[in-house]
LOMIGU-717536 format. One record per residue (C-alpha): x, y, z. Coordinates in pm, 1 decimal. Last residue first. Example, Ala and Ser with C-alpha at 12.3 -4.5 7.8 and 13.67 -1.06 7.14 Angstrom:
<rose <1367.0; -106.0; 714.0>>
<rose <1230.0; -450.0; 780.0>>
***
This chain:
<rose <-416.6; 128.5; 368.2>>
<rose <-732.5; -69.3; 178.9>>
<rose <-618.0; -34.8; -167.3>>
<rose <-805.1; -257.6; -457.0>>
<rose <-620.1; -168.8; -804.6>>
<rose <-809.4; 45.2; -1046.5>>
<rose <-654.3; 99.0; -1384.0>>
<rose <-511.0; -259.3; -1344.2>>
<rose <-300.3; -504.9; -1437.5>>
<rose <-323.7; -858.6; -1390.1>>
<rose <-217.0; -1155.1; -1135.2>>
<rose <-349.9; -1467.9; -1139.6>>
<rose <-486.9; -1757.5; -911.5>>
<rose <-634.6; -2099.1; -997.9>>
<rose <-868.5; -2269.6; -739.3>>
<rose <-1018.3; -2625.5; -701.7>>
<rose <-1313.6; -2592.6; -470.5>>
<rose <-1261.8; -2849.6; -202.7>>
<rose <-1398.3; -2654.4; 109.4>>
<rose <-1621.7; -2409.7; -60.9>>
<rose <-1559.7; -2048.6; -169.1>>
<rose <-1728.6; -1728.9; -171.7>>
<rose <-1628.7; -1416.3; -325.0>>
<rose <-1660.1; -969.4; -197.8>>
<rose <-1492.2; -1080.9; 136.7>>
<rose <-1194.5; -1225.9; -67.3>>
<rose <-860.1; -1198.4; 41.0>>
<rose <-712.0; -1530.4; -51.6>>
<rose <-458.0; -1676.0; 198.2>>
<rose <-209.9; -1875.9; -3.3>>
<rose <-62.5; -2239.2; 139.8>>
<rose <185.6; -2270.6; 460.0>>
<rose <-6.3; -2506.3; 659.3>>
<rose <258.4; -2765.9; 785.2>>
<rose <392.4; -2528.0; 827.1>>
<rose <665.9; -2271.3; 1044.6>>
<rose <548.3; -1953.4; 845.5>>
<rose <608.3; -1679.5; 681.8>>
<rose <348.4; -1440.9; 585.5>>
<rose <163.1; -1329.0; 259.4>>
<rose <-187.5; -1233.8; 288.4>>
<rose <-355.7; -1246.0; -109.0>>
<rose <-603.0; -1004.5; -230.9>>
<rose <-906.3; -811.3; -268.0>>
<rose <-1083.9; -1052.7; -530.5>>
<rose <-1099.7; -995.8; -881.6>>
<rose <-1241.8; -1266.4; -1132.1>>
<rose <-1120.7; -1521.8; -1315.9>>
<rose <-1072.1; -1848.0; -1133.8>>
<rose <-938.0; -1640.2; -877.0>>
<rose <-779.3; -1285.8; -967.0>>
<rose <-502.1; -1033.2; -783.5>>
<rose <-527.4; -717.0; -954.4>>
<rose <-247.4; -446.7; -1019.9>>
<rose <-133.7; -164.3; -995.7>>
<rose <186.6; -202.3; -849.6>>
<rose <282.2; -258.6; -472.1>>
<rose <578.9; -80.3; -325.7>>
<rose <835.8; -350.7; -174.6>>
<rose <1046.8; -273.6; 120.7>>
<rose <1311.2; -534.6; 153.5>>
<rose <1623.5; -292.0; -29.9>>
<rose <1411.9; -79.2; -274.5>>
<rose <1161.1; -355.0; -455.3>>
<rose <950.7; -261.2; -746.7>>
<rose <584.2; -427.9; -714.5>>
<rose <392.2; -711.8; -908.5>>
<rose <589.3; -774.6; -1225.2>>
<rose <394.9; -1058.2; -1340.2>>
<rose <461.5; -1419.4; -1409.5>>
<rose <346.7; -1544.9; -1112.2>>
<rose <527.2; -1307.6; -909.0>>
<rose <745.5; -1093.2; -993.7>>
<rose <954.8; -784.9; -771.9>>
<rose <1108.5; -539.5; -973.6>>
<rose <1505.6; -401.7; -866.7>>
<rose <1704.2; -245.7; -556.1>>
<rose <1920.3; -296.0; -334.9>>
<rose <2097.4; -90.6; -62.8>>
<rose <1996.2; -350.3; 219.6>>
<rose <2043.3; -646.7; 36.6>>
<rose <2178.9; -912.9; 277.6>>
<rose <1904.1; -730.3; 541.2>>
<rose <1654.9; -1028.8; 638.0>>
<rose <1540.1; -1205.9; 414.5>>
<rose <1149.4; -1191.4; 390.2>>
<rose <1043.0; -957.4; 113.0>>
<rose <841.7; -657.2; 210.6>>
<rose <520.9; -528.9; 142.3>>
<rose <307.2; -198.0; 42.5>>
<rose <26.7; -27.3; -57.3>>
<rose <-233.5; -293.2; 162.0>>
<rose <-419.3; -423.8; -107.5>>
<rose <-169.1; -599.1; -324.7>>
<rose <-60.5; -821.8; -221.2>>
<rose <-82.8; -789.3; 185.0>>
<rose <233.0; -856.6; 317.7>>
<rose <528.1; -1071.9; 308.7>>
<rose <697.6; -1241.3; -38.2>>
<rose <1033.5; -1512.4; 7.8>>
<rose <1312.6; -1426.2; -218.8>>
<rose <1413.0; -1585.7; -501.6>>
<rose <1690.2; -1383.7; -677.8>>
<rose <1699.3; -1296.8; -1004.5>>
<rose <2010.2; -1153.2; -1261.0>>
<rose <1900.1; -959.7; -1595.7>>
<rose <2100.9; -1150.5; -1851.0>>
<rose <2372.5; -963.5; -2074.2>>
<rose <2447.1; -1063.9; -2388.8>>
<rose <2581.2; -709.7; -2497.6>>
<rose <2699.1; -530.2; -2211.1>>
<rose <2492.4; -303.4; -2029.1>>
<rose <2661.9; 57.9; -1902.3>>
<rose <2693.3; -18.9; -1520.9>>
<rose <2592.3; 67.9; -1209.4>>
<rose <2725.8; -112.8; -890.6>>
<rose <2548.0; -351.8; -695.4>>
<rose <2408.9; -570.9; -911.9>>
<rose <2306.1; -927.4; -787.1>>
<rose <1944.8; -777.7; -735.2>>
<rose <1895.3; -719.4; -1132.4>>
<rose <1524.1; -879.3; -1058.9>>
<rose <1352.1; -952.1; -763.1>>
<rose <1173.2; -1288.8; -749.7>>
<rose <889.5; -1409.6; -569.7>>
<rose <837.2; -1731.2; -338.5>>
<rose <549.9; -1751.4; -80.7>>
<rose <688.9; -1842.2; 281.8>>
<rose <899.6; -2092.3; 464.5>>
<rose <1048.9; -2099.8; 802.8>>
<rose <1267.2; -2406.4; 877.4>>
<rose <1249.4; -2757.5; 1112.5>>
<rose <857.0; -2778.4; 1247.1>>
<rose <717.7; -2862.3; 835.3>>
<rose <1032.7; -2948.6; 605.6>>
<rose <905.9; -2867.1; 281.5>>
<rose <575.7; -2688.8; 303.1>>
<rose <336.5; -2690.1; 64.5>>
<rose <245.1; -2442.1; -182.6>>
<rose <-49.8; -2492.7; -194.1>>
<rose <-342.0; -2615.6; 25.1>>
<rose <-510.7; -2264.0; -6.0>>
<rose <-721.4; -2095.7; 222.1>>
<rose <-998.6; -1885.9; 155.5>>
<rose <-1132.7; -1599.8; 302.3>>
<rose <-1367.5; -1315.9; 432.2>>
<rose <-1686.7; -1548.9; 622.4>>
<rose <-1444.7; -1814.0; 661.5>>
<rose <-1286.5; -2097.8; 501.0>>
<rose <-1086.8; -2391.8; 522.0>>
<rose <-926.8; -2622.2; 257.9>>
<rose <-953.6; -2485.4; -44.1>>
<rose <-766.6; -2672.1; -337.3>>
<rose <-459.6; -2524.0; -531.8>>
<rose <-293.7; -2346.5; -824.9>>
<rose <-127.7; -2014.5; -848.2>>
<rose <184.0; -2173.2; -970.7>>
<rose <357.7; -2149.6; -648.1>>
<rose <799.1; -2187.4; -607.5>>
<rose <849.8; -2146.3; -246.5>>
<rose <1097.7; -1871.1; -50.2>>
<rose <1262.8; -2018.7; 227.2>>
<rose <1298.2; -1792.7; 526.8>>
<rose <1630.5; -1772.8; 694.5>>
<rose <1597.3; -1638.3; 1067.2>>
<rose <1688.7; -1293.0; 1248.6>>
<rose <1347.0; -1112.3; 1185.4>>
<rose <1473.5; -797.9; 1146.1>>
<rose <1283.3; -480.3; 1285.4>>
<rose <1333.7; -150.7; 1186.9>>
<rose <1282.8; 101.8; 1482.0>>
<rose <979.3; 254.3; 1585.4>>
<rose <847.0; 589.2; 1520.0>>
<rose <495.8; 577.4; 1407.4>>
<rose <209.7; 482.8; 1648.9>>
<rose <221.3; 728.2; 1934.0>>
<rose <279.7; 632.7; 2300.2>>
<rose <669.1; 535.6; 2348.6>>
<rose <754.6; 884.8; 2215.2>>
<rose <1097.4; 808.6; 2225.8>>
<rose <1383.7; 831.2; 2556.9>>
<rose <1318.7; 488.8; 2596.4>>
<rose <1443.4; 384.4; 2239.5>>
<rose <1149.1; 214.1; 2104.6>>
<rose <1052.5; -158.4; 1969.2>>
<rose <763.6; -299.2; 1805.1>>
<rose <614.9; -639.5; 1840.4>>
<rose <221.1; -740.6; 1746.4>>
<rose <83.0; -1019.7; 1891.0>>
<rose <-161.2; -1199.7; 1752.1>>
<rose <-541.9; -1328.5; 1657.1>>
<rose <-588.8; -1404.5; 1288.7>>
<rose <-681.4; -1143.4; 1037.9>>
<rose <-998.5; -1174.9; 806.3>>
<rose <-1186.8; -941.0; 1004.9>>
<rose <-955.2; -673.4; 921.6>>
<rose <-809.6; -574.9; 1337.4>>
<rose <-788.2; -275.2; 1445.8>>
<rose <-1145.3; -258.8; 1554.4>>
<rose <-989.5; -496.2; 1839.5>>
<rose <-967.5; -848.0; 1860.2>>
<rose <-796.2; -994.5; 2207.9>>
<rose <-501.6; -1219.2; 2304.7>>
<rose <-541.3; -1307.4; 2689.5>>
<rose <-267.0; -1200.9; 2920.1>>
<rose <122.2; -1157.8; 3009.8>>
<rose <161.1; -1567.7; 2901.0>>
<rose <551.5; -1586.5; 3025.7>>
<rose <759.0; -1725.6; 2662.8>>
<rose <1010.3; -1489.1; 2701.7>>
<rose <1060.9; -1396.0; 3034.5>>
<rose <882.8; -1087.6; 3267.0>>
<rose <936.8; -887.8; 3541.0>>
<rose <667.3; -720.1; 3683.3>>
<rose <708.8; -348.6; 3782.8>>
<rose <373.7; -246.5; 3579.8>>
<rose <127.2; -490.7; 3623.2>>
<rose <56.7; -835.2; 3422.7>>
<rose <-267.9; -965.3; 3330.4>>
<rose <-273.5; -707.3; 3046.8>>
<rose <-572.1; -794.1; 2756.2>>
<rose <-288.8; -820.5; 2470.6>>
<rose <-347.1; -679.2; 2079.5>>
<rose <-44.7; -475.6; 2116.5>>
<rose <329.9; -497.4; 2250.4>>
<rose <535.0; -241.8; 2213.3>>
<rose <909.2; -315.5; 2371.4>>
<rose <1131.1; -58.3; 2539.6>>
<rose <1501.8; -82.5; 2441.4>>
<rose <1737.0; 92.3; 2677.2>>
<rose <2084.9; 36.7; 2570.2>>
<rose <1967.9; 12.8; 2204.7>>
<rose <2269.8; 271.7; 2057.8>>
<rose <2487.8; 200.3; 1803.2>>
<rose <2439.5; 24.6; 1478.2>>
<rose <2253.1; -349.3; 1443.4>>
<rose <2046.9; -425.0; 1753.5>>
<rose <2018.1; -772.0; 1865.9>>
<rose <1784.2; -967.1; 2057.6>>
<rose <1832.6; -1297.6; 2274.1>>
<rose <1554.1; -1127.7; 2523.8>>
<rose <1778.4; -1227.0; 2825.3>>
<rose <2089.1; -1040.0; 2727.9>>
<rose <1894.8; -766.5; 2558.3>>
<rose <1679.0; -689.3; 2906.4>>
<rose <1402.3; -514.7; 2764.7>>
<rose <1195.4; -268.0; 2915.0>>
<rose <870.1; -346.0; 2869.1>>
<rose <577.6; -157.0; 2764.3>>
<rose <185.2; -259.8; 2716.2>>
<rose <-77.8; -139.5; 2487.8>>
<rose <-400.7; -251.5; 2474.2>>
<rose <-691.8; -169.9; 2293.0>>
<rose <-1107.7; -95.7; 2299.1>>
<rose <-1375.7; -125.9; 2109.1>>
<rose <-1372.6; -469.5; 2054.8>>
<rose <-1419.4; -698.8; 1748.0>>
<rose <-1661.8; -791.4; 1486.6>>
<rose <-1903.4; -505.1; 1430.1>>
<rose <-1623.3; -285.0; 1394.4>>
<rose <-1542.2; 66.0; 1603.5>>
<rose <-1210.6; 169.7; 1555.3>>
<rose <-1020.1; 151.0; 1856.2>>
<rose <-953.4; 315.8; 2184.6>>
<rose <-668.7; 282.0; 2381.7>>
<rose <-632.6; 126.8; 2701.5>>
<rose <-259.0; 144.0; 2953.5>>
<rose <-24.6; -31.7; 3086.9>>
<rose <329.5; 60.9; 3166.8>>
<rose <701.4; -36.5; 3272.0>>
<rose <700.7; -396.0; 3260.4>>
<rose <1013.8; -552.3; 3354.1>>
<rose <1214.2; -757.2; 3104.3>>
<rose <1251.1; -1049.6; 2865.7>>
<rose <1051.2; -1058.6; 2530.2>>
<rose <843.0; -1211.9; 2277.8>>
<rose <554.5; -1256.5; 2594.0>>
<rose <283.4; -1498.0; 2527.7>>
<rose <-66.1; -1330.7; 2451.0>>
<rose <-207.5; -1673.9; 2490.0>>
<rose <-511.2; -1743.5; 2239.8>>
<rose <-325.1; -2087.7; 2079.7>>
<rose <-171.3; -2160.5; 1805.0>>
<rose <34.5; -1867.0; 1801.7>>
<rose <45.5; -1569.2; 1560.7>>
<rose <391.3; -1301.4; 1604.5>>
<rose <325.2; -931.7; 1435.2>>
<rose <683.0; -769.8; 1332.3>>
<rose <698.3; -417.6; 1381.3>>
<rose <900.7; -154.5; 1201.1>>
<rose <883.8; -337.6; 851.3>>
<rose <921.9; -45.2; 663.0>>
<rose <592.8; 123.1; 766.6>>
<rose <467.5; -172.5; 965.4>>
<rose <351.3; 76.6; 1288.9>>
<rose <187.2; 301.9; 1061.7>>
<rose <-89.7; 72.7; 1007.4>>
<rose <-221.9; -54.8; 684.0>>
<rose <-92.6; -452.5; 798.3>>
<rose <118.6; -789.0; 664.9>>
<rose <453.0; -630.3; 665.1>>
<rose <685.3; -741.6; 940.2>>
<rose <450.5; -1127.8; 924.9>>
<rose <483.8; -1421.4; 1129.6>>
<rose <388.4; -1774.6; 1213.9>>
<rose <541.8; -2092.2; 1442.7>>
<rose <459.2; -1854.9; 1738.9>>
<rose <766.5; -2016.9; 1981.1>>
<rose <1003.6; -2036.0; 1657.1>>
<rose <977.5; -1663.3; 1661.6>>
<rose <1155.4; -1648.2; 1987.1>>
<rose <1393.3; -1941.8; 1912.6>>
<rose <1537.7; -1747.7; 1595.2>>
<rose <1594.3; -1422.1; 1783.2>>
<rose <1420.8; -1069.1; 1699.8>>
<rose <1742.8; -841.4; 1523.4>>
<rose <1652.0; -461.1; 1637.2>>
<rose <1721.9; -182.7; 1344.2>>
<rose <1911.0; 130.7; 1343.6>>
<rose <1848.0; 293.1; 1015.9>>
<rose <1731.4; 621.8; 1227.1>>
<rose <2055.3; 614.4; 1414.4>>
<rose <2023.0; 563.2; 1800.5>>
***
């Protein structure tokens, strides 16, 4: 299969998590949007694909204070037909699936649907400890290194995402010992469409270059932001690949944030601030609602349910990076 190669993840399967993020992670894996990580509302590792299992095995993590030791990694070999997935360009004949962040309750020569529970979701030193439970998705042509953690193929989540208009304003409504969330945006149609935070990418309705013109306007296109802004080095924006070959800066709130080349976004410098001062950042995702509002980052901050927020973007000389 052709490195650009890239495996389309069905509508109904990511309608059965009601949340998900290609970009939302430091880890090799999400280089590019080569995994896709699926959150349910409940702690079922639920399977995002049909197929037999071919392996099992325990990795060891980070050690964290918070979560496990130890890892999971299980393969499947997918059956296309059943799985509802796609592959864009040749090849895909024998598609083995990575699945992560699973305690196995399934054995090797199993076969599996979409949807089966194949074990208990865990929390492993992988895991930031303000990261929800999931299941992370990657996919491998069999003959591939199935074991190491960079080399899978692009993944496209196959679904329109709305992107929403924010003006960096909104109430907390739950937090934890790391974060804050946000009751804005809000979500327009909650259980019918996917909706996540709204950028823009600039000059993205060019696709030829060309000597400006004199009363030109630089075109924009909303598109929906993923990942962690800005302290994980990179993101993605959330429409699937309509503008592959493109490229242009990505702004949000006011700022130009990161510089887009096709969905892949590459952070700026830049700080994220609440009601003034820095915190680490914002997690981006699209989701299902009726919760759709802005993750803060903020380990370093604390904030009380009902705290009105405002939220800015500046530049910096010393952005937060954590991958």
């Amino acid at each position: 299969m052709r490195a650009d190669a890239a495996v389309r993840v069905p509508a109904s399967t990511l309608r059965g998590y009601g949340r998900f993020s290609l970009y939302n992670s430091p880890y090799p894996a999400h280089d590019s949007g080569c995994a896709v990580d699926l959150y349910p509302e409940d702690n079922v590792g639920r399977s995002p694909v049909a197929g037999v299992v071919r392996e099992t095995r325990t990795v060891r993590a980070p050690g964290k204070p918070y979560a496990a030791d130890e890892e999971y990694l299980l393969l499947i070999d997918v059956d296309r037909e059943r799985s509802g997935i796609r592959v864009d360009r040749k090849g895909g004949a024998n598609l083995v699936a990575r699945i992560l962040h699973v305690r196995p309750r399934v054995e090797p020569g199993e076969e599996v649907a979409v949807g089966d529970p194949l074990g208990p979701m865990i929390r492993s030193g992988f895991f930031a400890p303000w990261v929800a439970n999931h299941v992370h998705l990657g996919f491998r042509e069999a003959g591939q290194n199935l074991h190491r953690a960079g080399g899978s193929l692009r993944v496209v989540a196959d679904v329109d995402v709305e992107p929403l208009a924010w003006d960096g304003t909104g109430s907390v409504i739950d937090v934890g010992d790391t974060y804050a969330l946000l009751d804005s945006p809000t979500h327009p149609a909650p259980g019918e469409r996917f909706a996540g935070i709204g950028g823009t990418v600039a000059g993205a309705a060019e696709t030829e270059p060309r000597e400006p013109m004199r009363g030109d306007r630089v075109a924009e296109r909303q598109v929906a932001l993923d990942g962690g802004l800005t302290h994980y080095a990179g993101g993605g924006t959330l429409d699937g690949d309509r503008v592959a070959s493109e490229q242009g800066a990505v702004s949000f709130l006011g700022r130009h944030v990161g510089d887009a080349d096709g969905r892949d976004v590459a952070w700026r410098d830049v700080d994220v601030v609440a009601n003034g001062d820095r915190i680490t950042g914002l997690s981006l995702f699209a989701g299902l609602g009726p919760a759709v509002g802005v993750k803060l980052v903020c380990p370093e901050r604390e904030f009380e349910i009902g705290d009105r927020v405002e939220v800015s973007v500046r530049e910096s000389d010393d952005p937060i990076r954590l991958g």
